[in-house]
Chimera marker file (.cmm) of the C-alpha trace (Angstrom):
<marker_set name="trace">
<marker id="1" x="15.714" y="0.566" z="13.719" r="1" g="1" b="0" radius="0.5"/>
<marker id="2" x="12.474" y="0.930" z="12.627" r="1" g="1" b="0" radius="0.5"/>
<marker id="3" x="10.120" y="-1.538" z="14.999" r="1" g="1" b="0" radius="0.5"/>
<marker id="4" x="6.973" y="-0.219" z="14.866" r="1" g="1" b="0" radius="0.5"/>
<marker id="5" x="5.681" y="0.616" z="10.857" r="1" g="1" b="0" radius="0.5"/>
<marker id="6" x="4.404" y="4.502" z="10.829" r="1" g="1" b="0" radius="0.5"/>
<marker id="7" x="1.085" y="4.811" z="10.204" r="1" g="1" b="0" radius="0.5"/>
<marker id="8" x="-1.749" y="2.807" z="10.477" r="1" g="1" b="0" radius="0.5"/>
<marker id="9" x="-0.981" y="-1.316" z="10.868" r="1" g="1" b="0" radius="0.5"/>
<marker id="10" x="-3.442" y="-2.653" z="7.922" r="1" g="1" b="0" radius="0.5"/>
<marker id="11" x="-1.491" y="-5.821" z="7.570" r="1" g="1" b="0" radius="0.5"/>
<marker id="12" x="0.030" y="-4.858" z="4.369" r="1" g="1" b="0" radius="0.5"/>
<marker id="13" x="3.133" y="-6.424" z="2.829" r="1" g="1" b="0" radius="0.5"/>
<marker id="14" x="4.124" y="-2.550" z="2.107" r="1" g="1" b="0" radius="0.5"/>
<marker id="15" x="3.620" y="-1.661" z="6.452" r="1" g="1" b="0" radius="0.5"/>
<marker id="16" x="5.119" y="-4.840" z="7.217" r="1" g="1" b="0" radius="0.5"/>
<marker id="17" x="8.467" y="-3.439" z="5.352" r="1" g="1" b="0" radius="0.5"/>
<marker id="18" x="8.425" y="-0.263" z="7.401" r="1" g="1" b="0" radius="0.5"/>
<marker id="19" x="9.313" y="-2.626" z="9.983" r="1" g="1" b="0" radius="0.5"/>
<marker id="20" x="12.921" y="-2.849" z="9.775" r="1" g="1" b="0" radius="0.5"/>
<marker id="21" x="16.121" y="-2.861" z="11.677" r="1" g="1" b="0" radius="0.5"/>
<marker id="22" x="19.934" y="-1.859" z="9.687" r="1" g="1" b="0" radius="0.5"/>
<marker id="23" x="23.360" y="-2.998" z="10.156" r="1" g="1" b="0" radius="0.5"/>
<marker id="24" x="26.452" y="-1.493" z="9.504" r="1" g="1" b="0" radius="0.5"/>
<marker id="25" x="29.655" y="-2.134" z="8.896" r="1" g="1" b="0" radius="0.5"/>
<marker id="26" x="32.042" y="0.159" z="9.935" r="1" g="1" b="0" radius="0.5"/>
<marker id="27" x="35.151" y="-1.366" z="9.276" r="1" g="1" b="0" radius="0.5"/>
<marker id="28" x="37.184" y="-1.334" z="5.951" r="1" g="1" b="0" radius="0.5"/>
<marker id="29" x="36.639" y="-4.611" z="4.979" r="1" g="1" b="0" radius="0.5"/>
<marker id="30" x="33.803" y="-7.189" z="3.782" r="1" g="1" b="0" radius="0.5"/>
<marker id="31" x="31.881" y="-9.087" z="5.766" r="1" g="1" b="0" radius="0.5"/>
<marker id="32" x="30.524" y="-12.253" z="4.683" r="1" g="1" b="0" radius="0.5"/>
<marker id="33" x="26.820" y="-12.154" z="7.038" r="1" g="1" b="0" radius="0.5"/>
<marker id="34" x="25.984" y="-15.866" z="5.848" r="1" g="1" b="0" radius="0.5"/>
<marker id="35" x="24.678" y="-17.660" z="8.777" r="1" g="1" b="0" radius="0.5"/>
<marker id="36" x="24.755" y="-14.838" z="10.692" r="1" g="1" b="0" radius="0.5"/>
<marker id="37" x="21.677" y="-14.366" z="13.249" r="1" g="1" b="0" radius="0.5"/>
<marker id="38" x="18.982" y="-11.383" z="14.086" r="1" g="1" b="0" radius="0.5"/>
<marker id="39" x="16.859" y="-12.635" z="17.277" r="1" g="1" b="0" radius="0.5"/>
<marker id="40" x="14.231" y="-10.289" z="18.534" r="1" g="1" b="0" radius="0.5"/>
<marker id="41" x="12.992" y="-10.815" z="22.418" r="1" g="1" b="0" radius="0.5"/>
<marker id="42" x="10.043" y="-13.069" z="21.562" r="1" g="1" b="0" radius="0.5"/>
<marker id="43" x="12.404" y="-15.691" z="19.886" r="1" g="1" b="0" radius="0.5"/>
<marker id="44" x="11.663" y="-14.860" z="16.036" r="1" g="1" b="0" radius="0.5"/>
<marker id="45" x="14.476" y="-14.984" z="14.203" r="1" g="1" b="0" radius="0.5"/>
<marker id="46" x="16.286" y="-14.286" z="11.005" r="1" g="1" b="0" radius="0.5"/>
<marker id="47" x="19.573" y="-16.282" z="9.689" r="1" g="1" b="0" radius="0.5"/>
<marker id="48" x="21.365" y="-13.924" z="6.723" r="1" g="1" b="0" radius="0.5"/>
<marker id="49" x="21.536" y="-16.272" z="3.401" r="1" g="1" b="0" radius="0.5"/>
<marker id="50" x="24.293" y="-15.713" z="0.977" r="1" g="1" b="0" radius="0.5"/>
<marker id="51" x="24.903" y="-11.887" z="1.875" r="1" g="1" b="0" radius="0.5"/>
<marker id="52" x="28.294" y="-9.377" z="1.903" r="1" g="1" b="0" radius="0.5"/>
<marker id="53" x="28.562" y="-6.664" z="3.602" r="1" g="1" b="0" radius="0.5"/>
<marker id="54" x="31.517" y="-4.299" z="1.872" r="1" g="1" b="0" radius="0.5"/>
<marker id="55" x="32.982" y="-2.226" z="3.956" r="1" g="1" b="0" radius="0.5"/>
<marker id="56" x="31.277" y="1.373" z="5.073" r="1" g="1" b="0" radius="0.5"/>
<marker id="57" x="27.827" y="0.120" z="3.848" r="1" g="1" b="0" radius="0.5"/>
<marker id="58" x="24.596" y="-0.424" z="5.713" r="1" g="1" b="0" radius="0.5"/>
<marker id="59" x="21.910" y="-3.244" z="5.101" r="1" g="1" b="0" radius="0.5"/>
<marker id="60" x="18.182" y="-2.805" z="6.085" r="1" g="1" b="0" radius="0.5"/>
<marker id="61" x="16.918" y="-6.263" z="7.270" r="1" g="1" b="0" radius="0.5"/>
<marker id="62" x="13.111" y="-5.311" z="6.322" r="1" g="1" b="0" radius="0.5"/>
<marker id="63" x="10.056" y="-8.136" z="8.258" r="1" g="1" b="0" radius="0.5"/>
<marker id="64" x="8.010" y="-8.865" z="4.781" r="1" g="1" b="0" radius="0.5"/>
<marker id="65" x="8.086" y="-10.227" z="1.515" r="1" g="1" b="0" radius="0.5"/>
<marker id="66" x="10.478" y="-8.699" z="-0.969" r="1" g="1" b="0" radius="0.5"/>
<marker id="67" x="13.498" y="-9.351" z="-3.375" r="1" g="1" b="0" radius="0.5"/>
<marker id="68" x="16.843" y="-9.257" z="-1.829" r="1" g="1" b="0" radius="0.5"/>
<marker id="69" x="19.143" y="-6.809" z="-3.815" r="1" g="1" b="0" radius="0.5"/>
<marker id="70" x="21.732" y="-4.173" z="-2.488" r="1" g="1" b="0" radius="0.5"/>
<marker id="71" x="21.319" y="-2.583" z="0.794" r="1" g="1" b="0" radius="0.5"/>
<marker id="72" x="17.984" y="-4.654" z="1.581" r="1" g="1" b="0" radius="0.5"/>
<marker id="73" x="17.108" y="-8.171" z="2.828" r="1" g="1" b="0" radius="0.5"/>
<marker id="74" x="13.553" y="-9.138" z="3.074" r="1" g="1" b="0" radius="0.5"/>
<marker id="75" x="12.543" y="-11.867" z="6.149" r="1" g="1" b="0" radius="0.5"/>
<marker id="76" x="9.462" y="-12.937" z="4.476" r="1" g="1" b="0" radius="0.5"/>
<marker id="77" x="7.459" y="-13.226" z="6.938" r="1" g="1" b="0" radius="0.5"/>
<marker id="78" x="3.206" y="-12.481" z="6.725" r="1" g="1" b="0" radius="0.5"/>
<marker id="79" x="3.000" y="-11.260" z="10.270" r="1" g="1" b="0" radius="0.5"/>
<marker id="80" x="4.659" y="-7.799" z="11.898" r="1" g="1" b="0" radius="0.5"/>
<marker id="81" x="7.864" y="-8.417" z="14.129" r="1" g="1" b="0" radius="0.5"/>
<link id1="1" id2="2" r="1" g="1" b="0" radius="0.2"/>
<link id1="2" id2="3" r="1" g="1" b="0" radius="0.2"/>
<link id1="3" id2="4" r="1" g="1" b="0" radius="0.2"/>
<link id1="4" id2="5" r="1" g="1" b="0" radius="0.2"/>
<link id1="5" id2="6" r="1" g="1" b="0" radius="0.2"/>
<link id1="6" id2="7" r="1" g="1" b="0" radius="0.2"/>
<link id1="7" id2="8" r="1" g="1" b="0" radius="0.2"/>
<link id1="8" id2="9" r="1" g="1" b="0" radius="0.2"/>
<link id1="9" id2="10" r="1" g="1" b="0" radius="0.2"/>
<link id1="10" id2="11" r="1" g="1" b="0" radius="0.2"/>
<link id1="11" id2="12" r="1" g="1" b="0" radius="0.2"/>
<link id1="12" id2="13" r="1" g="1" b="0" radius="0.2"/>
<link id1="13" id2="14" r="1" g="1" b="0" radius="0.2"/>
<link id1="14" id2="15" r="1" g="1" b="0" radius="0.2"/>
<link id1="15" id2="16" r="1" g="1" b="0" radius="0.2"/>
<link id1="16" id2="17" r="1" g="1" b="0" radius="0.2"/>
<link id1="17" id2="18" r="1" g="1" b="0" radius="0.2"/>
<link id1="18" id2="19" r="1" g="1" b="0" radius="0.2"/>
<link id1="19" id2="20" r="1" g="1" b="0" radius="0.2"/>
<link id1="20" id2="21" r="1" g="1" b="0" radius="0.2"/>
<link id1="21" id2="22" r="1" g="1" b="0" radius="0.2"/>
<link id1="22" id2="23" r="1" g="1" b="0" radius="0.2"/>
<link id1="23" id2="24" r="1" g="1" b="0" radius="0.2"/>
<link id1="24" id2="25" r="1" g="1" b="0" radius="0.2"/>
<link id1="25" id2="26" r="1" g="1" b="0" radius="0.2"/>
<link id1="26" id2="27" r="1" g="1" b="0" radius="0.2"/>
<link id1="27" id2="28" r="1" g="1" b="0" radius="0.2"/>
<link id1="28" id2="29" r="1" g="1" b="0" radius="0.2"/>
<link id1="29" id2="30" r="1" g="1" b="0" radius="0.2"/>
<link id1="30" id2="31" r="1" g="1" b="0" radius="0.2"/>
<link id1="31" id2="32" r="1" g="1" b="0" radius="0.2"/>
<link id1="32" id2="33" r="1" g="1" b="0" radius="0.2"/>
<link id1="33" id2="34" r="1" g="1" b="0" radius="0.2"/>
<link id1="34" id2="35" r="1" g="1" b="0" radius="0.2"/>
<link id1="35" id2="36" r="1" g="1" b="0" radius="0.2"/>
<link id1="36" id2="37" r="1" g="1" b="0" radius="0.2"/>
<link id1="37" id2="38" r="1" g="1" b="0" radius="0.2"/>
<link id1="38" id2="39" r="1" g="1" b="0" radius="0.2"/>
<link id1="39" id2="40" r="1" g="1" b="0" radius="0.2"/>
<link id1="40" id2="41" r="1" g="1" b="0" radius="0.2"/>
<link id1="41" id2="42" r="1" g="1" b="0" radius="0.2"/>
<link id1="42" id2="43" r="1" g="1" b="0" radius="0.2"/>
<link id1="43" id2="44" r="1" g="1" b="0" radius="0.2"/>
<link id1="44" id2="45" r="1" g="1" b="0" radius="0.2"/>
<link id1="45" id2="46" r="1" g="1" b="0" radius="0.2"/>
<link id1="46" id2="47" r="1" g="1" b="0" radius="0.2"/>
<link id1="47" id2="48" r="1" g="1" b="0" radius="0.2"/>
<link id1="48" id2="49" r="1" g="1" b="0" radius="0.2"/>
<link id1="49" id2="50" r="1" g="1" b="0" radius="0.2"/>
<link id1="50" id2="51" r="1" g="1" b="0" radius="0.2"/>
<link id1="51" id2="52" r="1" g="1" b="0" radius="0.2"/>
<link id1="52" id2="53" r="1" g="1" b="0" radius="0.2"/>
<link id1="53" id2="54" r="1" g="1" b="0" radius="0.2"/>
<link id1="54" id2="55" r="1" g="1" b="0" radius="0.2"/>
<link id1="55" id2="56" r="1" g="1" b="0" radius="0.2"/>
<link id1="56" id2="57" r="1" g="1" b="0" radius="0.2"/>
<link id1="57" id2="58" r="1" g="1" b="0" radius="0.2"/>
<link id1="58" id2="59" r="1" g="1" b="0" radius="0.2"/>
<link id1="59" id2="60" r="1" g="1" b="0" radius="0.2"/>
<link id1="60" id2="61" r="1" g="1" b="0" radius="0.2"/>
<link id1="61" id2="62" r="1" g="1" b="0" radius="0.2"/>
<link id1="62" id2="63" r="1" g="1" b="0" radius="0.2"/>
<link id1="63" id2="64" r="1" g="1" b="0" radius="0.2"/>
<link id1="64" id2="65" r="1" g="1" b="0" radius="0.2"/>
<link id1="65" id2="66" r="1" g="1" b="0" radius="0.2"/>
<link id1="66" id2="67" r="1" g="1" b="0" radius="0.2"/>
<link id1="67" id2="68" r="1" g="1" b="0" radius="0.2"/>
<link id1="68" id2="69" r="1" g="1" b="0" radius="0.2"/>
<link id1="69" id2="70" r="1" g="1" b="0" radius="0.2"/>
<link id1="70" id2="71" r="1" g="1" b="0" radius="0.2"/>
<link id1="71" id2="72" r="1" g="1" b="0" radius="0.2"/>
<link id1="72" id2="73" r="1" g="1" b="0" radius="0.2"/>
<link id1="73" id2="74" r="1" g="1" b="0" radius="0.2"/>
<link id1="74" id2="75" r="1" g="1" b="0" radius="0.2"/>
<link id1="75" id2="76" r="1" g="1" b="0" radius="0.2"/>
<link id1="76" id2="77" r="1" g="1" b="0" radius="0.2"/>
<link id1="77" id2="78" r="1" g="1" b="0" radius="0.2"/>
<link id1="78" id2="79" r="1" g="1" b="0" radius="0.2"/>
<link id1="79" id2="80" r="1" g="1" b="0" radius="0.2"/>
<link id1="80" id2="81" r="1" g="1" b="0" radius="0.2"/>
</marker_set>
């Protein structure tokens, strides 16, 4: 987990995206994440969209704006986490 963006907070989309926590599966098998949850201790939270998680791979739930593709999931949010 990454909570806290190194460097200087500017309000960036690139800082907010230094912000980011990763999951892992480390079973053998896929996991469908779809409607699966991330809740921080403020209440913000993130439900996963459409997203599988193969088996033995990671996924880096980054707090700004950004394509989904392999291995990273964007939250699109404007504000730091």
């Amino acid at each position: 987990m990454q909570y806290d963006s190194p460097g200087r907070d500017d309000r960036s989309n690139r800082s907010r995206n230094k912000e980011w926590v990763e999951i892992t599966n480390d079973g053998r098998r896929a996991v469908n994440l779809e409607g699966w949850t991330l809740t921080d201790e403020d209440g913000h939270t993130f439900t996963f969209r459409h997203y599988r998680l193969s088996g033995h791979e990671s996924v880096r739930v980054h707090t700004g704006e950004g394509r989904d593709r392999d291995g990273h999931v964007f939250q699109d949010r404007r504000h730091y986490v």
